[in-house]
C-alpha positions as CSV (number, residue, x, y, z in Angstrom):
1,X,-14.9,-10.5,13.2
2,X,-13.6,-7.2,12.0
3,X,-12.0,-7.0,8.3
4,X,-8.1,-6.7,8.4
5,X,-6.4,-4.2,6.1
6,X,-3.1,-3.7,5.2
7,X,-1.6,-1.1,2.4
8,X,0.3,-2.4,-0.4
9,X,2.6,0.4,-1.9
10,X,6.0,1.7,-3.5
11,X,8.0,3.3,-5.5
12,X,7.0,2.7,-9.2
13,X,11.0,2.4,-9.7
14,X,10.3,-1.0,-7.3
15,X,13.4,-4.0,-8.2
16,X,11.3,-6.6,-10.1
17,X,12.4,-9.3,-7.8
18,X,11.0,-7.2,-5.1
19,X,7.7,-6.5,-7.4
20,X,7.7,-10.7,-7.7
21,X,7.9,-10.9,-4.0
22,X,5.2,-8.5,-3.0
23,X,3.1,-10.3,-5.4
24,X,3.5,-13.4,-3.1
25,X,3.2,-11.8,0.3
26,X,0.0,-10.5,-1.2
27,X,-1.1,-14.2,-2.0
28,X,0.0,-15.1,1.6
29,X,-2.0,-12.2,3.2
30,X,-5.2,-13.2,0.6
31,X,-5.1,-16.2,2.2
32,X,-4.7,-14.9,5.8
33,X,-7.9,-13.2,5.0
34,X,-6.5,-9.4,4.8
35,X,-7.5,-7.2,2.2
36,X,-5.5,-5.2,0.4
37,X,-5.7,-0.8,0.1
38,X,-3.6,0.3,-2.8
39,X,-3.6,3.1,-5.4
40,X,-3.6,1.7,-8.8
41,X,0.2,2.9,-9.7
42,X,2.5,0.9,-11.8
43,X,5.4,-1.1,-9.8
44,X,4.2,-2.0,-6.1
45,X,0.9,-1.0,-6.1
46,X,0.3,-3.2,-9.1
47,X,2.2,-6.3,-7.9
48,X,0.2,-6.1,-4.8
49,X,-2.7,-5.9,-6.3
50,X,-2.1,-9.0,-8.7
51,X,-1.4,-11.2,-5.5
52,X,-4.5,-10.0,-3.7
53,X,-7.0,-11.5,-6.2
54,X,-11.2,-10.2,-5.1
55,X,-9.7,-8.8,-1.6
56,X,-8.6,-5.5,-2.3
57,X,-9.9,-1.9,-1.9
58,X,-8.2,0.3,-4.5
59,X,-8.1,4.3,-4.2
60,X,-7.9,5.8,-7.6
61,X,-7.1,9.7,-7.9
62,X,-9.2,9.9,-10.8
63,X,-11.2,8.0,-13.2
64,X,-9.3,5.8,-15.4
65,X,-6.2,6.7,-13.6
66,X,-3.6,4.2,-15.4
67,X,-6.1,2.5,-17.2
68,X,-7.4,0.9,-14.1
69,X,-10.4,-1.7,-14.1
70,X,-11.3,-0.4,-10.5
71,X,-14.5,1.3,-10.0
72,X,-13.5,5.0,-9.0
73,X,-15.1,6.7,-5.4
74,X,-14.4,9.8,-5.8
75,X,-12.1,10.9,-2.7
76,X,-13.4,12.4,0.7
77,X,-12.7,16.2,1.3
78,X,-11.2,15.0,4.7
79,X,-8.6,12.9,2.8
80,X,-7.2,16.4,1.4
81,X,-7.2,18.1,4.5
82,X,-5.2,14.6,6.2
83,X,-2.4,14.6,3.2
84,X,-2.4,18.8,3.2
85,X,-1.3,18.0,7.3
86,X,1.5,15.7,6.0
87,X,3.1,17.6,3.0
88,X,5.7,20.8,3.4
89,X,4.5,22.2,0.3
90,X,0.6,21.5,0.0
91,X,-0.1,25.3,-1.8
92,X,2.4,24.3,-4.8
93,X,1.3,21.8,-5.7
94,X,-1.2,20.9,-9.1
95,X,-4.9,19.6,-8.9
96,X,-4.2,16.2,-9.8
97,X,-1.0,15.4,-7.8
98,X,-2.9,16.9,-4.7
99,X,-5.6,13.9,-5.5
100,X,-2.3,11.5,-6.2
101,X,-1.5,12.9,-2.2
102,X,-5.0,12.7,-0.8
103,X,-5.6,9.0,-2.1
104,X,-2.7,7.8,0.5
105,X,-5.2,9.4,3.0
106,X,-7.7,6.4,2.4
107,X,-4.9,3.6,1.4
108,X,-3.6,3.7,4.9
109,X,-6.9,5.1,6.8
110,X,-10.0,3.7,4.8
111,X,-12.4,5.1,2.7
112,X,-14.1,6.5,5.5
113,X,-10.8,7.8,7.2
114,X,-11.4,6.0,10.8
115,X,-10.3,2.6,9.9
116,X,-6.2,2.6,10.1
117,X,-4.4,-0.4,8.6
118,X,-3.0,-3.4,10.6
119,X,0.6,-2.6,8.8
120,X,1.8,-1.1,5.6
121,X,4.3,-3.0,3.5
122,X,6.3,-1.0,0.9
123,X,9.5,-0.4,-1.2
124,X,11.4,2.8,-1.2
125,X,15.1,3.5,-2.5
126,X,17.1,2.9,0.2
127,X,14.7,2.9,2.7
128,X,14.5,6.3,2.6
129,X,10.9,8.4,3.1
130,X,11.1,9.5,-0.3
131,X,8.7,10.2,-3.2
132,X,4.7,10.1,-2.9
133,X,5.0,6.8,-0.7
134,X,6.8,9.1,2.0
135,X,3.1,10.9,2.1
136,X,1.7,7.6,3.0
137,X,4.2,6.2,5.8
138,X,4.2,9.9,7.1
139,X,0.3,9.3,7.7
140,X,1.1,5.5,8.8
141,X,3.5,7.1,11.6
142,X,0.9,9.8,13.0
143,X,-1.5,6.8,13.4
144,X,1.0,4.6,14.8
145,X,0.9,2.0,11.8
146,X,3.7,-0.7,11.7
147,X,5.5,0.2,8.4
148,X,7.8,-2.9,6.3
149,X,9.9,-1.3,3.9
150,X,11.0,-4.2,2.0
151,X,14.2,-2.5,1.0
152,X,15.6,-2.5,5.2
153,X,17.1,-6.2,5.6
154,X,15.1,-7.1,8.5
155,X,11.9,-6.3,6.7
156,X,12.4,-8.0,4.2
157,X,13.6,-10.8,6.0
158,X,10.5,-11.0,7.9
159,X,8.3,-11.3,5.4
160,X,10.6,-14.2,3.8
161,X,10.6,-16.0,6.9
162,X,6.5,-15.6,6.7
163,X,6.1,-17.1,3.0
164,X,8.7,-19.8,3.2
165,X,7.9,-21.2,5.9
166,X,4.0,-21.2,4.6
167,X,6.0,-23.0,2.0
168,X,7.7,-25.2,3.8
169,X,4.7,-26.5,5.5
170,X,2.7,-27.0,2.5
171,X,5.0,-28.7,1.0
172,X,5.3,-31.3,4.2
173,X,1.5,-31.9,4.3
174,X,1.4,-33.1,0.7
């Protein structure tokens, strides 16, 4: 059986009831077997990564980017050239938020840019394919990846009817 992947990301301006909730959809998925890619960012990437216990893969920019425990891997030349495909203004931009761009490469395709994830399940303001996430659910798109922006109604009401009801039976079978 293959692995299953999913990306965990966001805005690091996430609602902390939303930051609460991907925590649990990232239990729910850690027990479905899927492992998380994230980047290591406060907000979303952090709550998902909380929730996803040993079953994560997470792409740091840099070493010791945000104090994180991960182990860094330093990031694939490919992964620039995916994220310089994706964003308008690729020459402007610095060093380090080019590697902050080219780590959304490998959240949503893998460390060895071939293995897309299953879906990627986010929080934007208003929905809106805005801020550094954009770069990743612009990639997601071009590799027709199912994207769950927990901030649309219907997203977010998927992934409620998912953990309640998981909830719901537990509860029954005690």
């Amino acid at each position: 059986m293959s692995n299953k992947y999913y990306a965990g990301i966001g805005s690091r301006k996430t609602p902390q009831d939303i930051l609460s909730f991907m925590e649990k959809i990232a239990s729910y998925l850690k027990e479905e077997n899927y492992i998380l890619r994230s980047g290591g960012a406060d907000g979303a990437d952090s709550a998902f990564e909380k929730g996803s216990g040993d079953l994560k893969e997470i792409f740091l920019p840099w070493k010791n980017f945000n104090n994180s425990p991960n182990k860094f891997i330093p990031l694939p030349q490919k992964a620039f050239t995916i994220a310089e495909k994706f964003h308008p203004y690729w020459y402007n931009l610095s060093k380090g938020v080019k590697q902050l761009h080219a780590r959304n490469s490998c959240q949503v395709l893998g460390k060895d840019l071939k293995t897309p994830v299953k879906f990627v399940i986010c929080w934007t303001p208003n929905g809106e394919m805005i801020g550094g996430t954009s770069q990743a659910l612009k990639i997601a798109k071009f590799y027709d990846v199912d994207v769950y922006n927990l901030a649309n109604k219907k997203d977010l009401k998927y992934w409620e009817n998912k953990i309640f009801t998981r909830e719901t039976d537990n509860e029954k079978e005690m």
